[in-house]
C-alpha positions as a Markdown table, in Angstrom:
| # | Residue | x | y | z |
|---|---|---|---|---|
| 1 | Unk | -7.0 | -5.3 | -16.3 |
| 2 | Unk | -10.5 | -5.3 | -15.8 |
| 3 | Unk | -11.2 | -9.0 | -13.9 |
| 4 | Unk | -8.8 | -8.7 | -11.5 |
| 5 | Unk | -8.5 | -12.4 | -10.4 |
| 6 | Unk | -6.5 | -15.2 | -11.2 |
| 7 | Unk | -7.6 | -19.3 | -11.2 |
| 8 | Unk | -5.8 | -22.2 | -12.0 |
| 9 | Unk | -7.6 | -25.9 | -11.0 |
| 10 | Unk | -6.1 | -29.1 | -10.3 |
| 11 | Unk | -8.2 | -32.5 | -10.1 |
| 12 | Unk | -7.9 | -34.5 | -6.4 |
| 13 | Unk | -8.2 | -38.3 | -6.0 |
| 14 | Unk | -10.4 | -37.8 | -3.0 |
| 15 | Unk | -14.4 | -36.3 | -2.6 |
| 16 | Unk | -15.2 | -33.0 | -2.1 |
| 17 | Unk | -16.0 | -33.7 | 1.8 |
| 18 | Unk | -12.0 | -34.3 | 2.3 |
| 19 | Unk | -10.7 | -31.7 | 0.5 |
| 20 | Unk | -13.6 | -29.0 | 2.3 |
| 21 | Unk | -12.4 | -30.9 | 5.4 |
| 22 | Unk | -8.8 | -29.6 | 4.7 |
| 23 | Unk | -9.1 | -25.9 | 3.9 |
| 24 | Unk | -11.7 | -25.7 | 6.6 |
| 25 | Unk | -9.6 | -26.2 | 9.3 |
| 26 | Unk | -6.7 | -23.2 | 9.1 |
| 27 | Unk | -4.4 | -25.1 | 11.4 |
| 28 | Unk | -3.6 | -27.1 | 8.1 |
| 29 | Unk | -3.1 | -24.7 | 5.8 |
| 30 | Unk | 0.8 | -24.3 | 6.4 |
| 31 | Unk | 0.7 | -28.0 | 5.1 |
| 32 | Unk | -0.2 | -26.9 | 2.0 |
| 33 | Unk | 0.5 | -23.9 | 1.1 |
| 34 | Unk | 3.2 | -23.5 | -1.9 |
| 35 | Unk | 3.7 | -19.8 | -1.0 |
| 36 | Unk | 6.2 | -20.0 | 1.5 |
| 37 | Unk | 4.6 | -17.5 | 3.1 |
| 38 | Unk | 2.1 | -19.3 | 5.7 |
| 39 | Unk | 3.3 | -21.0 | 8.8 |
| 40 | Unk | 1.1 | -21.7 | 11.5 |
| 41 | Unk | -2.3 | -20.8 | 12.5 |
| 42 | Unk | -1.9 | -18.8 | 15.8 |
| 43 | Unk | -5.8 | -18.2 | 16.3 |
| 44 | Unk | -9.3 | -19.0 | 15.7 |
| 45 | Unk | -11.4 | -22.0 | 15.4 |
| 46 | Unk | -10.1 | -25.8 | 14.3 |
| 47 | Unk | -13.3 | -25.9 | 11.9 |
| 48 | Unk | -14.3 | -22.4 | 9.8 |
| 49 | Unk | -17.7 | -21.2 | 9.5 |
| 50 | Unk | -19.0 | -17.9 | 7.4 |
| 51 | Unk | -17.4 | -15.0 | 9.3 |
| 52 | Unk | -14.8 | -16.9 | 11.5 |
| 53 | Unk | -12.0 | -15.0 | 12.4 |
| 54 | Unk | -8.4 | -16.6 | 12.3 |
| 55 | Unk | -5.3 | -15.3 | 12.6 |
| 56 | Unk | -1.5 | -16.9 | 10.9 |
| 57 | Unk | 1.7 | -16.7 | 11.2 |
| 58 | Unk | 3.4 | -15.9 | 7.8 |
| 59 | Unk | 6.4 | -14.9 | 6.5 |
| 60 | Unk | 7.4 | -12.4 | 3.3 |
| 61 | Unk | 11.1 | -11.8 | 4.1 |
| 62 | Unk | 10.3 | -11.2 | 7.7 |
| 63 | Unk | 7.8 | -12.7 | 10.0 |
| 64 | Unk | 4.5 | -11.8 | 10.8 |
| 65 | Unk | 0.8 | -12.4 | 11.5 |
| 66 | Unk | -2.2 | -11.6 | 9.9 |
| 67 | Unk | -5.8 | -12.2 | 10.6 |
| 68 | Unk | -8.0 | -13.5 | 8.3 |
| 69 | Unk | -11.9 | -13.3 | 7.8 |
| 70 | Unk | -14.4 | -16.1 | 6.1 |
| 71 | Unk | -16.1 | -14.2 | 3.5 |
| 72 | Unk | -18.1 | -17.1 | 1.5 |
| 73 | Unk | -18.8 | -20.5 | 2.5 |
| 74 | Unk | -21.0 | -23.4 | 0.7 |
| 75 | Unk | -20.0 | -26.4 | 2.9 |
| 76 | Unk | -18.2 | -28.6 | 0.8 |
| 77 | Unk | -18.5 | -26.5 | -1.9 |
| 78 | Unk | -16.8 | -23.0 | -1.6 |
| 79 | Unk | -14.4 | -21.1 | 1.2 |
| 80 | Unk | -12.8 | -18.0 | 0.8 |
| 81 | Unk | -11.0 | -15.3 | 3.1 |
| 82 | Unk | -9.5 | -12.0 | 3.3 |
| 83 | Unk | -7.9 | -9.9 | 5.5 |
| 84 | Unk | -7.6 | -6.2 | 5.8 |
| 85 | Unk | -7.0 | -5.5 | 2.1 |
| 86 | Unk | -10.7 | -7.2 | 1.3 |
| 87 | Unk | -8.8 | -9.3 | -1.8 |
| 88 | Unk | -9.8 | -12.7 | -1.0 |
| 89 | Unk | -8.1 | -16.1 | -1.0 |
| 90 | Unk | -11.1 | -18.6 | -2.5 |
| 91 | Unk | -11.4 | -22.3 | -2.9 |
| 92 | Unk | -14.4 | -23.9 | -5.3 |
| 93 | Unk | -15.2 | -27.2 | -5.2 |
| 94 | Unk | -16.8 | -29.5 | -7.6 |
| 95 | Unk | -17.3 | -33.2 | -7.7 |
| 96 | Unk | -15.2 | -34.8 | -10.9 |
| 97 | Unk | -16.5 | -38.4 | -11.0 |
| 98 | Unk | -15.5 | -41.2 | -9.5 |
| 99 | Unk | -15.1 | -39.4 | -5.9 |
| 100 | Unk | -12.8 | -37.1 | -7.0 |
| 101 | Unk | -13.1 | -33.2 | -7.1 |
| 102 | Unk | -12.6 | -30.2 | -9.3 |
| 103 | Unk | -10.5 | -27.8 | -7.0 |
| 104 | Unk | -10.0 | -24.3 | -8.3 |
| 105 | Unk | -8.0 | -21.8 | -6.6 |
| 106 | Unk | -8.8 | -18.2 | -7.1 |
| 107 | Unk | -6.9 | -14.7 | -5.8 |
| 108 | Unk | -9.5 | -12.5 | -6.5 |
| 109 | Unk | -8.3 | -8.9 | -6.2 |
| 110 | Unk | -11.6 | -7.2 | -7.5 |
| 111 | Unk | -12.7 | -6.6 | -4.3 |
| 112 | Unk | -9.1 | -5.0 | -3.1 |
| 113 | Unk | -9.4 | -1.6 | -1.2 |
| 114 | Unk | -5.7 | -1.2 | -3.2 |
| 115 | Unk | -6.0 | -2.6 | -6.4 |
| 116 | Unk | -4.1 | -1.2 | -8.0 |
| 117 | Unk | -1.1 | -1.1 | -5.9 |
| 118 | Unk | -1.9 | -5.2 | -5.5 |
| 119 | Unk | -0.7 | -4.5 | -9.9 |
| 120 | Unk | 2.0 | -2.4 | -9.1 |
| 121 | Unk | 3.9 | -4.4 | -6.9 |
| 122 | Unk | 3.1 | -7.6 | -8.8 |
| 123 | Unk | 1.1 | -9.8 | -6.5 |
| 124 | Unk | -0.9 | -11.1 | -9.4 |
| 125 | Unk | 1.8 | -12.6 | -11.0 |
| 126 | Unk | 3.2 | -13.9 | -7.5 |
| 127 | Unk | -0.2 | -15.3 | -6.4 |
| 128 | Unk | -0.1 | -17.0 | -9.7 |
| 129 | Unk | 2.9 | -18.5 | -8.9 |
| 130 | Unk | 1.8 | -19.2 | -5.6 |
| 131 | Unk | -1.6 | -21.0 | -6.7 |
| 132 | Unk | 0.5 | -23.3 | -9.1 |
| 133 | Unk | 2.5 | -24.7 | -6.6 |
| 134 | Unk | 0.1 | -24.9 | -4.2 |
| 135 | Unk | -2.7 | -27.1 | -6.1 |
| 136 | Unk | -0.2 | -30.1 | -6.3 |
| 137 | Unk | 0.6 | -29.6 | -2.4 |
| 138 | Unk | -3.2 | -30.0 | -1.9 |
| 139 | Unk | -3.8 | -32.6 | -4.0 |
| 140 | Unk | -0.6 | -34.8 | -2.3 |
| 141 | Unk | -1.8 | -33.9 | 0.9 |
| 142 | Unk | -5.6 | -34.6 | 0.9 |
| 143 | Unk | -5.3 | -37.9 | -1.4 |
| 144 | Unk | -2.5 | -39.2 | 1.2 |
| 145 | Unk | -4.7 | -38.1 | 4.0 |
| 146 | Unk | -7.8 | -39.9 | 2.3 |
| 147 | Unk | -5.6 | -42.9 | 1.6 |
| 148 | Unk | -6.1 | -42.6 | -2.3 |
């Protein structure tokens, strides 16, 4: 494997602004997510900014929490986070026409202090997994938010 990152995209009935709006605030997230892993955000700010710190409450068979840093950040453009692993969690935005938006999800294990590991134990394919049901999630949830 030499990327190390995986993307899928999904097109939302809604601007860029409103979807930004959504993965900026991590008390939201657990709205959206189609891991079944994220819960509740348990700390940090209700509106992200480049090197926020925010922690959440998850859940992989047991429960815990983990805190999260914002690594890039283009307002209404690009978000992404990581944690102590480095592999990052990104959003990119792009404006589709008509007020809707482009929105491609990447887990982007390149920067991983594990890598490897990540392979071993199959995250890629999970996160996959994970990214393709949690597009739709996001698209429902922002376009009933936005009133599309």
């Amino acid at each position: 494997m030499t990327e190390r990152h995986v993307s899928r995209d999904i097109v939302v009935d809604a601007p860029p602004s409103a979807v930004f709006a959504v993965l900026a605030d991590p008390h939201e997230h657990g709205r959206f997510d189609g891991s079944g892993t994220v819960r509740d955000a348990v700390a940090g700010p209700d509106r992200l900014a480049l090197g926020d710190r925010f922690g959440m409450s998850m859940r992989l068979g047991v429960p815990y929490t983990i805190r999260n840093e914002v690594v890039e950040f283009v307002q209404d453009r690009r978000i992404a986070w990581r944690h102590f692993g480095h592999h990052r969690w990104r959003y990119e935005l792009e404006p589709a026409g008509e007020g809707s938006t482009k929105v491609t999800e990447t887990f982007d294990w390149s920067t991983s202090r594990i890598p490897m590991l990540l392979e071993l134990v199959g995250f890629p394919a999970t996160n996959t997994r994970a990214i393709e049901a949690t597009l739709p999630r996001l698209k429902a949830y922002v376009e009933d938010r936005a009133g599309a």
